[in-house]
C-alpha positions in Angstrom: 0.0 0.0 0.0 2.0 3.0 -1.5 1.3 6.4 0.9 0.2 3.7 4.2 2.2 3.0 6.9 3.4 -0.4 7.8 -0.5 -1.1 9.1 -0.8 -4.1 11.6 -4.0 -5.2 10.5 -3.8 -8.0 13.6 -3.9 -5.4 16.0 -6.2 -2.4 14.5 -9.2 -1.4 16.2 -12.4 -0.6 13.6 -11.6 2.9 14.7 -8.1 3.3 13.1 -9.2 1.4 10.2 -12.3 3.9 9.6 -9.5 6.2 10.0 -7.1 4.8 7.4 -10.3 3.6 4.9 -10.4 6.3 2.4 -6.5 5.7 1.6 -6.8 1.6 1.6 -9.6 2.6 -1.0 -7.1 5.1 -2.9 -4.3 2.8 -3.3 -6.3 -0.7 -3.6 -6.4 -1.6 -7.1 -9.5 -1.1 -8.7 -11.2 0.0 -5.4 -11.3 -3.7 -4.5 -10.4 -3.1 -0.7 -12.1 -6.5 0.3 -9.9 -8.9 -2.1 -6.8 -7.6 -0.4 -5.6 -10.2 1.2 -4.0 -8.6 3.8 -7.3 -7.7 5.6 -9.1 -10.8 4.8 -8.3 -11.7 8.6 -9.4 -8.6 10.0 -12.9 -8.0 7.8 -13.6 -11.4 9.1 -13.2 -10.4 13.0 -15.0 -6.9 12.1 -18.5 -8.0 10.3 -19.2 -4.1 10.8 -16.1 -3.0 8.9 -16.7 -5.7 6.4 -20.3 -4.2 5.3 -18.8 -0.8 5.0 -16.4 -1.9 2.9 -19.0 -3.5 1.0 -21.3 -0.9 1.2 -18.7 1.4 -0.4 -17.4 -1.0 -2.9 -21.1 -1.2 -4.2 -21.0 2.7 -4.1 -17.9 2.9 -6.2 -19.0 0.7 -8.6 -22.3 2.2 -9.1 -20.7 5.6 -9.4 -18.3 3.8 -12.5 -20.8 2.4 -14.0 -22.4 5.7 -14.5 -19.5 7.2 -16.8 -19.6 4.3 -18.6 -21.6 3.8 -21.9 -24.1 0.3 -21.7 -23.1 -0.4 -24.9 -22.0 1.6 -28.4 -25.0 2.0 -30.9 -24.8 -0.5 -33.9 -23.5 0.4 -37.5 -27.0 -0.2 -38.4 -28.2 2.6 -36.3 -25.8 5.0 -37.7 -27.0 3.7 -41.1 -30.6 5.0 -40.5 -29.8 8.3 -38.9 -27.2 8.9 -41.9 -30.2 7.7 -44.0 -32.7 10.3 -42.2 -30.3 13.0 -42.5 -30.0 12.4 -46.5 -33.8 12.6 -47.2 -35.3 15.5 -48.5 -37.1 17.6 -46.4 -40.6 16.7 -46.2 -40.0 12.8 -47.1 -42.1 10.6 -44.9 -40.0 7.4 -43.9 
């Protein structure tokens, strides 16, 4: 974890973790906190820390997924507005 401290995860109250959760999110890869294996141990012992992570995870991705385009329109659609676009004005197709 680049910007952590050496973080005993053994020893951590939920407290310090709380603390320390925004960064584990900044430097996790893909925002995956709970597949580090590092905490796997811990989130186990803390069912309260695990849902926020969770809850947050589902957060993130959610918050992705609305940047992302569903899907890009087919050539076939761009063939009918190009078509639309050609017609002469007053045509009624």
């Amino acid at each position: 974890m680049n910007g952590l401290p050496k973080l005993n995860f053994d020893t951590m109250t939920p407290a310090e973790f709380e603390q320390y959760l925004p960064e584990l999110f900044a430097s996790s890869q893909g925002g995956m906190v709970s597949q580090n294996p590092r905490l796997k141990k811990f989130l186990a012992a803390n069912p309260d820390c695990a849902a926020l992570v969770s809850d947050l995870e589902t957060i993130a991705e959610t918050a992705r997924s609305l940047f992302q385009p569903d899907q890009e329109p087919s050539d076939a659609l761009w063939s009918k507005i190009a078509d639309k676009l050609q017609q002469e004005p007053g045509d009624a197709n």
